[in-house]
N, C-alpha and C positions, 0 to 999 in steps of 0.2 A: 540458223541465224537467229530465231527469234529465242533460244533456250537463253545465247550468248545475249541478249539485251536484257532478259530479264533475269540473267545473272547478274548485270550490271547493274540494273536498277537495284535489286536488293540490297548491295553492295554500298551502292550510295547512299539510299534510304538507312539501312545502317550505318553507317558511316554519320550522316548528319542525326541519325537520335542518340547518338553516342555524345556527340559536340552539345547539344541542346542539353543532354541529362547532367551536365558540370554540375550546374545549378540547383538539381532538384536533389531538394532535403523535406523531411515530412516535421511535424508539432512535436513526434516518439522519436527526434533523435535518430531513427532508425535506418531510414534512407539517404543519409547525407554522405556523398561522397568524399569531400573534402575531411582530414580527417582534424586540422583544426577547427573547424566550423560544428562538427560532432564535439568534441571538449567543451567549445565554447555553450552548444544548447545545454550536453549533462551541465556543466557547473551553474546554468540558469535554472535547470529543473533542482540541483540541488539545494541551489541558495533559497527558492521558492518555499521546498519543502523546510529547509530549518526555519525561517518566517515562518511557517505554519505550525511547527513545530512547537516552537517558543510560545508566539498564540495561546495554543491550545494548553501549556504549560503553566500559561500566569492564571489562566480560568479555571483549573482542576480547584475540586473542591477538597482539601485537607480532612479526612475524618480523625478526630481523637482517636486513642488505643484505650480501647474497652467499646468501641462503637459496633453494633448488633448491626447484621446487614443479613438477607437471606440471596444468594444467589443461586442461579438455576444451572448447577453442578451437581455431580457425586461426592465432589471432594472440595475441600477452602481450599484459596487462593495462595499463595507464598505471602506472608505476613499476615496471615489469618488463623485462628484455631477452630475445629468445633465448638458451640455453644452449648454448655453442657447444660443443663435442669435451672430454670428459674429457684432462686433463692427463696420464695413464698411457695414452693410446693407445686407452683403451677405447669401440667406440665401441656407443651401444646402439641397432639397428635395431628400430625401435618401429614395427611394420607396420598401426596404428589410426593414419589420417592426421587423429583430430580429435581429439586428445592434443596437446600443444605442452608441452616443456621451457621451463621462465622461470628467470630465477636476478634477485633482488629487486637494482634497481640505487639 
């Protein structure tokens, strides 16, 4: 008799965390059961990010093409060439081999 009560109990305790968890969706989208309510968060997480996006897009700073930048690669970046030998002979022995001279092409 007492296995058959606490079969039941569990029964209904699940049963009501099942009813309770309709509701429950997490800030990641990830837990939301309803599956409009999931649409609805991504397209708030994505509208966010393009705001941020955009943002970050009118503040970038434009370099001219001929602009010397060193960055800390083996290789320049796509829209970048090696910077070959200063024009004045000068040349600079940069002895940090993960440093790379670009000049913006």
């Amino acid at each position: 008799m007492t296995n058959k009560k606490i079969i039941i109990s569990l029964i209904v305790v699940s049963v009501i965390l099942t009813f309770k968890s309709f509701s429950a969706y997490a800030n990641n989208c990830s837990i939301s059961i309803n599956s409009k309510e999931s649409i609805k968060c991504l397209q708030r997480k994505i509208s966010k990010l393009e705001k941020q996006l955009a943002k970050n897009n009118k503040s970038q700073i434009v370099l001219p093409k001929g602009a010397i930048v060193e960055f800390q690669a083996k290789i320049c970046p796509t829209g970048w060439e090696e910077y070959q030998i200063n024009k004045n002979g000068i040349v600079n022995l940069n002895m940090n081999k993960d440093i790379i001279k670009c000049q913006k092409s």
